[in-house]
N, C-alpha and C positions, 0 to 999 in steps of 0.2 A: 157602802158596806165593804169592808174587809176583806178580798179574798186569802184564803189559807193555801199554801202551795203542796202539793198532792205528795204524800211520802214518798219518794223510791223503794222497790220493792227488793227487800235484806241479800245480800249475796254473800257465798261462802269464803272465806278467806283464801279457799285455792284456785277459785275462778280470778278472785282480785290479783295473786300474783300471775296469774296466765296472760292476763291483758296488760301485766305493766310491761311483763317481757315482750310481749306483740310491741307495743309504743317504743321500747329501746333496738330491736332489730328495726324496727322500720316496716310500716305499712305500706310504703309504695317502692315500685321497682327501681334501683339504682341506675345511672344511664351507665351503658357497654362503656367498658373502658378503652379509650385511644390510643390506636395502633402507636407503638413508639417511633420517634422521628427516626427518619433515617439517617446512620450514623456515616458521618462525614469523611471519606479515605483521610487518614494521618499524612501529616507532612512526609514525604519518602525520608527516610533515614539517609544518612550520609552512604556515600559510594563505597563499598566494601571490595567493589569489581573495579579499580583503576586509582581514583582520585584520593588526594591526600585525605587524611583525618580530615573534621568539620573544625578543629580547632588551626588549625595550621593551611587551610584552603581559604579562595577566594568565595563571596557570596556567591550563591547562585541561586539565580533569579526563576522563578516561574515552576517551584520544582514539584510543583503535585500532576504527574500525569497527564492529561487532558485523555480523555476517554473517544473511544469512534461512538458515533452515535448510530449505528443502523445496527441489529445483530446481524452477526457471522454465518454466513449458510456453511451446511459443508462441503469443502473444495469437489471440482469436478476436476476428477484427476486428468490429468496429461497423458498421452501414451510414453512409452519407457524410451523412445527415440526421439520425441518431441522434448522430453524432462533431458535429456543426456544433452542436445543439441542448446538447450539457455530459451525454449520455449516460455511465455509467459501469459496469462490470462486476462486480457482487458476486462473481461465481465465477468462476473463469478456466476451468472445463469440466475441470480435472486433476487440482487438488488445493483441501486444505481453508483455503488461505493468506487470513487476513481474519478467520477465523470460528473460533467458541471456542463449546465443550461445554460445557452448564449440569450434565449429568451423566453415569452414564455406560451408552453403549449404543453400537450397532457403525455409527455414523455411517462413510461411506465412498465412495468416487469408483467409479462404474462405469457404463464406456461415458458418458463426459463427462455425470454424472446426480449429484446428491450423493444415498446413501437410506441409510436408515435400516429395519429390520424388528423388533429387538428390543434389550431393554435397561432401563432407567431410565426412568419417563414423562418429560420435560422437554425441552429446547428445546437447537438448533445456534445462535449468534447470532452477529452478524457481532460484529468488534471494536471498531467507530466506531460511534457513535449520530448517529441522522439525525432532523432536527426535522420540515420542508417537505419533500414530494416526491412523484413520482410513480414507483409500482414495476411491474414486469414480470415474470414470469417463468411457467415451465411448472412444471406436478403432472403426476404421473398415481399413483395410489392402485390397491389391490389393493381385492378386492369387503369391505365389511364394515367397510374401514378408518376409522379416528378421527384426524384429524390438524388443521394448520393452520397460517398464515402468521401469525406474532405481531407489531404493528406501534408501535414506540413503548414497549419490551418491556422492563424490568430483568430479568436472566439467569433469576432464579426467579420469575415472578410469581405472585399468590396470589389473586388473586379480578379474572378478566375483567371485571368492569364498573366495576371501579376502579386498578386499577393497569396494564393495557395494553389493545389492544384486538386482538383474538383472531377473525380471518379464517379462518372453519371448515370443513374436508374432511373430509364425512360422509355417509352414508346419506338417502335421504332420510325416514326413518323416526327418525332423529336431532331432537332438539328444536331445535337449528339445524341445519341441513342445507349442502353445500355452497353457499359465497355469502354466507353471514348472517354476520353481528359476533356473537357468543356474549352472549349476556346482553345485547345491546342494540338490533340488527334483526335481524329473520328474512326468508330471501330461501324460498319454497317452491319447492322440487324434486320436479319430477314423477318421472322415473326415475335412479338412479343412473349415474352418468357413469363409463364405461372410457374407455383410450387417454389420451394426453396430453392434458390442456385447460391453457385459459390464463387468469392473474388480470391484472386493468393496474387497478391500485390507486390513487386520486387522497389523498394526506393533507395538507391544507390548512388552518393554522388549526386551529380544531373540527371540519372536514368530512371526511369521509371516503366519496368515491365510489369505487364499485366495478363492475368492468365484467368477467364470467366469459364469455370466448369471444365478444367483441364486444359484449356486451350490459348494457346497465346495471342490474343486479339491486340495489343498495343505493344508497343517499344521505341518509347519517346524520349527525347535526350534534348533537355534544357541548357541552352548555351550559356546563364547565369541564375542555374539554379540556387533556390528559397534554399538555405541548412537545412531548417529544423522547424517545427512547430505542433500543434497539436493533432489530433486525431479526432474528426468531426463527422457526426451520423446527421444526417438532414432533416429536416421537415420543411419540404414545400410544397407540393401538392398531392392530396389521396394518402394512404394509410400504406405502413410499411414498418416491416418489424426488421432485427437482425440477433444472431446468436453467434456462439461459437466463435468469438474476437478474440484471435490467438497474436500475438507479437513476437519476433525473433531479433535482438538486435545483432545491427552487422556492425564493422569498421572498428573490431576490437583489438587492444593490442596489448601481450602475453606481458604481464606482473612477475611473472614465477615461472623461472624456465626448465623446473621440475629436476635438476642437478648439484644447483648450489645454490647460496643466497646475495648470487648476484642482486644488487638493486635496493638491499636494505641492509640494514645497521642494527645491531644491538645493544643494549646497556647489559655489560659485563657486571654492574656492579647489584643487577638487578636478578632474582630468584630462579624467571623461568629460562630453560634451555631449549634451544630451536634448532632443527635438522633436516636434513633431507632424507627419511626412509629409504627403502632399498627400491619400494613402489613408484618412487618419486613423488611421493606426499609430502607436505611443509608440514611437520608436527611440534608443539610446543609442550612442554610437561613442566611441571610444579611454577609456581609463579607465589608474589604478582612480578609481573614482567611486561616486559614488551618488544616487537620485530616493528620496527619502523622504514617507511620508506624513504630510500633519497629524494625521489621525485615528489616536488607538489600540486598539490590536484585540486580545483576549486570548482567549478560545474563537472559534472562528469557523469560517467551511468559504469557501475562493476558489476561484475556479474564473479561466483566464485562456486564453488563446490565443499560440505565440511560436514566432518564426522563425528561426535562426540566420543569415548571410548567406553565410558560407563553412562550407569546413571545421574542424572540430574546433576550437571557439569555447567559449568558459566567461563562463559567468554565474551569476545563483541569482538567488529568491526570499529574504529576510529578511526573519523576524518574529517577534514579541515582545520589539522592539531595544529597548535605551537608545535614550530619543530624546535626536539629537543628536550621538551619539557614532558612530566610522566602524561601520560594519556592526555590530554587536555583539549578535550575534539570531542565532536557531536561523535556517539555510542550507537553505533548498530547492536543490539542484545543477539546474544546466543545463548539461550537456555532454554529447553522445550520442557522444564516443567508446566505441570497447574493446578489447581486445585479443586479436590471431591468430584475428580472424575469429569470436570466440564474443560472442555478445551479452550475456550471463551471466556474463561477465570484465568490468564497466565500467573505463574506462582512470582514471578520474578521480570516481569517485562514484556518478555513471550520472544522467541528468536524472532528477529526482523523488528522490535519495537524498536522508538531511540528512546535510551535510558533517561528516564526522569522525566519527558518530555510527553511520551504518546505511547501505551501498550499495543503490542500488538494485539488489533482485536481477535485473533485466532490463531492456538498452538497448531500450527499444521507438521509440523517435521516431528521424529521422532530420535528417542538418543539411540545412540550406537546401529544408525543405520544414516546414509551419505545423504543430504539433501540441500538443491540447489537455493542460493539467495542471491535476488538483483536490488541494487542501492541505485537510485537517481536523488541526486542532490541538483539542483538549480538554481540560484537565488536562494530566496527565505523558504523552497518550498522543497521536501525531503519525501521521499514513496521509496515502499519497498515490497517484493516478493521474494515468500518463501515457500520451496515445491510450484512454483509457478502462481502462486495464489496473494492476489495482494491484502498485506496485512496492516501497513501503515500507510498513512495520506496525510503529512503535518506540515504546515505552514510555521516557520519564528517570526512570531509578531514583537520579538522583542527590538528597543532599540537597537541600532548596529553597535557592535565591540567586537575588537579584535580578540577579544577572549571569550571564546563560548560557551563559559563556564554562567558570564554575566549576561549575555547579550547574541544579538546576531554575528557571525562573520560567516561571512562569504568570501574573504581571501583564500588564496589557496594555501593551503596548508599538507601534513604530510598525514599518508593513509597508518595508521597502527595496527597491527593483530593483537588481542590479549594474553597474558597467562595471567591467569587471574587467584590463584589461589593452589596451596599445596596437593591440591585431587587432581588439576588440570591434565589433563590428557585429550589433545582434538589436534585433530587433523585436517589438512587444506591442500584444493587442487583447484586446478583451472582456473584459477585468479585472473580475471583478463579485464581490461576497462576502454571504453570511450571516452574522450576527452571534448569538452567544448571546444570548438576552433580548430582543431584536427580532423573534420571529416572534408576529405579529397586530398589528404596531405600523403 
């Protein structure tokens, strides 16, 4: 039998349009919509601060920035006599920006301290190697520990009394004990020292004076001393932290003899004008321009002093130029803008960045007040501090060319100061530099 299908019961015409409207908004919840991708830095624009137009220049290779990867603490400033004397900051007290693991063990920041307890024996080193200088910094060692400050260090060294020289934290029941050079003077240690103490290290030439908590415990003089090499914090036995890793360098020699422009050249036919004040500052006004050196410089470590006169002013350091040719050399930035207020956004590079290459990861200077910048160039690998604080650490992984604009060069080339544009107004002191192969000359 048939069945009849049961009538639906009549509904009113204004309920029927309510429910078509339900059906076209949509009965079910739409999914959140996806955060938009992040938007990718723009090619850097062509060089407005030095190099020709982009139509009339050579390529240049690699030109998006490369970014630091740690964030920037804020600098722990220097005292105003340490800042005056070319003082510099191996640690910024937060992270390990600067410094590279020779292997591996649980190196790490705590409570503004870098330590180390366990791991691989071998050494933290900084990433620049330092020839001349004087060092600083705090230990403190647990009871038992074996550790030490490596000076002049390649990353793995293999035998203390010839290939680095090895500043020892130990017992005093140790064959060197805290104080001594490892295999080359012994400082004796009556009791073993807790709590933080302090090293102030002189490396001079072959000399190497040592002074643990004020007092001069070593003064050892290598009859074919190592140059130059790294700066190594230890892990070998027991738990040990260090702070406060201050750097001076020595064996510099005067750029700028603060009277005239002995020692550099100008293009007359070029905007900016360059003087000597009555202060004995080097000042540059209206540009683009440039003050070049005679001399060429291809490893080397500057150290300078610069003032901007206004606001948000550009200039740079150039070096390893073609001589001759307008700027055409790896860019130390000078510009202490940034932007919305974070100093960790540079507006423009950031003073201490190399242009095009690597921002500085932190605006630490300010305009129209003097503040100090150190440039180490080595090879492919470039570091720089400004106010004592380091702000760049870049490796050119590009193939080698004699032109920097394409590639790596490492020839020596000639140092440039900028004017960079009709606002230019900066000023320069104490321009002094170390040179590779001139230390004990």
């Amino acid at each position: 039998m048939a069945r009849h299908a049961t009538p639906l019961p009549r509904r009113s015409p204004l309920l029927l349009v309510l429910i078509a409207l339900a059906a076209l908004c949509g009965c079910r919840s739409e999914p959140a919509a996806e955060p938009p991708e992040a938007t990718l830095p723009s090619p850097v624009a062509a060089e407005t601060t030095g190099e020709p137009a982009a139509s009339q220049q050579e390529p240049v290779t690699a030109a998006q920035p490369e970014l630091a990867p740690e964030p920037a603490p804020e600098p722990l400033p220097l005292d105003a006599d340490e800042r005056d004397a070319g003082w510099i900051r191996l640690f910024d007290g937060a992270t390990l920006y600067g410094w590279q693991p020779a292997g591996k063990a649980n190196w790490q920041v705590r409570e503004g301290a870098i330590t180390v307890s366990e791991g691989e024996v071998g050494l933290l080193c900084t990433t620049t190697r330092f020839a001349d200088y004087e060092l600083k910094l705090q230990f403190k060692a647990d009871k038992g520990t074996n550790s030490g400050i490596f000076l002049r260090t390649p990353l793995k060294p293999s035998d203390p009394s010839v290939d680095c020289y090895e500043l020892n934290i130990a017992p005093p029941d140790n064959s060197f004990p805290t104080g001594s050079l490892v295999a080359r003077s012994k400082h004796e240690l009556e009791s073993e020292l807790t709590g933080w103490q302090q090293f102030h290290v002189t490396v001079s030439q072959g000399a190497i004076t040592v002074l643990l908590n004020g007092e001069k415990v070593i003064r050892y003089q290598d009859p074919s001393p190592l140059l130059s090499g790294f700066i190594g914090l230890q892990l070998n036995q027991g738990a040990v932290a260090f702070r406060e890793i201050k750097l001076k360098p020595l064996g510099m020699t005067s750029l700028f003899n603060g009277t005239d422009l002995s020692g550099w050249k100008t293009d007359q036919q070029m905007a900016s004008r360059f003087r000597v004040t009555e202060e004995g500052w080097l000042n540059v006004k209206n540009g683009r321009g440039q003050l070049e050196s005679e001399q060429l410089f291809g490893d080397f470590l500057l150290q300078l002093e610069c003032i901007t006169h206004a606001p948000d002013l550009n200039s740079g350091i150039f070096f390893r130029c073609i001589p001759g040719e307008q700027m055409n050399g790896y860019e130390c930035q000078i510009h202490n803008g940034f932007q919305q207020g974070d100093p960790t956004r540079p507006k423009d590079c950031g003073s201490g960045g190399i242009f095009r290459r690597q921002d500085a990861r932190r605006v630490v200077a300010r305009d129209q007040q003097w503040f100090p910048m150190t440039i180490v160039a080595e090879g492919p690998r470039i570091t720089t501090w400004v106010n004592g604080y380091q702000v760049t650490d870049w490796t050119d992984t590009r193939a080698a060319d004699p032109n920097p604009r394409r590639g790596l060069r490492t020839e020596p080339g000639s140092i440039m100061i900028q004017g960079h544009d009709p606002t230019t107004d900066i000023s320069f002191r104490k321009l002094r530099i170390w040179v590779a192969g001139d230390s004990g000359s």
